[in-house]
VMD Tcl script that draws the C-alpha trace (Angstrom):
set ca {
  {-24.74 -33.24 5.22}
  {-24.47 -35.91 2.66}
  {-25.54 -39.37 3.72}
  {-22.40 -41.87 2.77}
  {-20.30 -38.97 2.33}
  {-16.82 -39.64 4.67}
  {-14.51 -36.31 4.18}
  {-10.75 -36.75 4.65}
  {-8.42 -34.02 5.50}
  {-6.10 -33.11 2.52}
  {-2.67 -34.19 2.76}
  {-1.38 -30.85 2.34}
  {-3.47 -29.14 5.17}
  {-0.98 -28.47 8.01}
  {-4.42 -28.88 10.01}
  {-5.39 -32.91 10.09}
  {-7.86 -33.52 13.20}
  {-10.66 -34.88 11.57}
  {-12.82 -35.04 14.90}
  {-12.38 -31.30 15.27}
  {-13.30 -30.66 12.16}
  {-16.55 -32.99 12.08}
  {-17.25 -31.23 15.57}
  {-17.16 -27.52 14.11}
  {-19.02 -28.42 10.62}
  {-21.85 -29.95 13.17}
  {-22.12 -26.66 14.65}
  {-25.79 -24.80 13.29}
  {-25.46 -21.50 11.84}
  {-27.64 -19.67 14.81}
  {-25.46 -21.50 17.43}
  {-21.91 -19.59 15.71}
  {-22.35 -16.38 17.19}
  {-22.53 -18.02 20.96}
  {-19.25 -18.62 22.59}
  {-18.69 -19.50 26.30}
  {-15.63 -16.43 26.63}
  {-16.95 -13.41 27.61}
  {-14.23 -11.37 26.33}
  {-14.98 -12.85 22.89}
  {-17.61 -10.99 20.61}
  {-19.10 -12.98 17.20}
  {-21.15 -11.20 14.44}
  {-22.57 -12.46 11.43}
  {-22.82 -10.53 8.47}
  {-23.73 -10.88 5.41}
  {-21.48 -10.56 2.24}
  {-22.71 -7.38 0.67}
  {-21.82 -5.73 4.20}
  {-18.93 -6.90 4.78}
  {-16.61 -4.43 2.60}
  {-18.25 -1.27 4.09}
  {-17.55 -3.04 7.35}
  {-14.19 -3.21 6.87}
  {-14.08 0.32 5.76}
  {-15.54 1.68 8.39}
  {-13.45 0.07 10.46}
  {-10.06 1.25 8.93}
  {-11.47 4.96 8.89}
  {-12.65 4.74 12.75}
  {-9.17 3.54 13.38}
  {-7.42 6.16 11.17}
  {-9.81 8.99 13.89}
  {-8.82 7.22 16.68}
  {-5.13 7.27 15.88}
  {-5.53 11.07 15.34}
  {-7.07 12.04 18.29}
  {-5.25 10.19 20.51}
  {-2.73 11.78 23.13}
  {-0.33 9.38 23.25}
  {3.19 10.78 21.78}
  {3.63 9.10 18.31}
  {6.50 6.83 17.80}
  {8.17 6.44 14.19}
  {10.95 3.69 13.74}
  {14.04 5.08 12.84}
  {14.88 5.37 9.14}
  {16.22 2.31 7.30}
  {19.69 4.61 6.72}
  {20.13 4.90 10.58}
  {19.85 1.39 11.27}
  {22.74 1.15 8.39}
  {24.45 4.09 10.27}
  {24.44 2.06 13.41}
  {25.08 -1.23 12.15}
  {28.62 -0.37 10.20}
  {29.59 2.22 13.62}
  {28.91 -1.20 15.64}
  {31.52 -2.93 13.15}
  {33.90 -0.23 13.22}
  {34.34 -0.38 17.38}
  {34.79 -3.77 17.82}
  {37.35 -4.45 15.10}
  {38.32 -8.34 15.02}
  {35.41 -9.74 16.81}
  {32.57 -9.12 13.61}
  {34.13 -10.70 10.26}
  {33.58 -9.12 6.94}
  {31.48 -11.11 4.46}
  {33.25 -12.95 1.87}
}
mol new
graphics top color blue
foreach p $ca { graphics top sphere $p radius 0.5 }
foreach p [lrange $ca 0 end-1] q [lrange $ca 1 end] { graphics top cylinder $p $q radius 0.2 }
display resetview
């Protein structure tokens, strides 16, 4: 770090603990990867892997989503919820008021 250097959180940042954030920039780059949860798994990687990473990862989901046995579930179609909405108006006249 820069000697005399004080950062200050921006006014905008919704985030403002300044001690957290002086705790994680104090944190070495080959301690990142080590975290005390073991359900938790870090990797490093470097930048010219990181978009065949990703699209690896959305192809290996796409196979697993196709092989899988569980029954698919679609959400109904954006007419049906219409459908339902205006029958739901309809049965209970006098306690749903029109819109203006």
């Amino acid at each position: 770090m820069l000697e005399g250097f004080s950062y200050r959180m921006p006014r905008w940042h919704p985030f403002q603990d300044q001690a957290a954030c002086e705790r994680v920039r104090g944190i070495k780059r080959e301690d990142v990867t080590k975290t005390p949860s073991p359900h938790l798994k870090i990797n490093m990687i470097r930048d010219d892997e990181f978009t065949f990473r990703m699209i690896m990862e959305i192809f290996g989901r796409i196979k697993q989503a196709s092989t899988r046995t569980a029954p698919r579930v679609d959400p109904p179609p954006a007419g049906a919820a219409l459908q339902l909405g205006s029958s739901l108006v309809q049965q209970a006249p006098g306690q749903l008021q029109e819109p203006v």
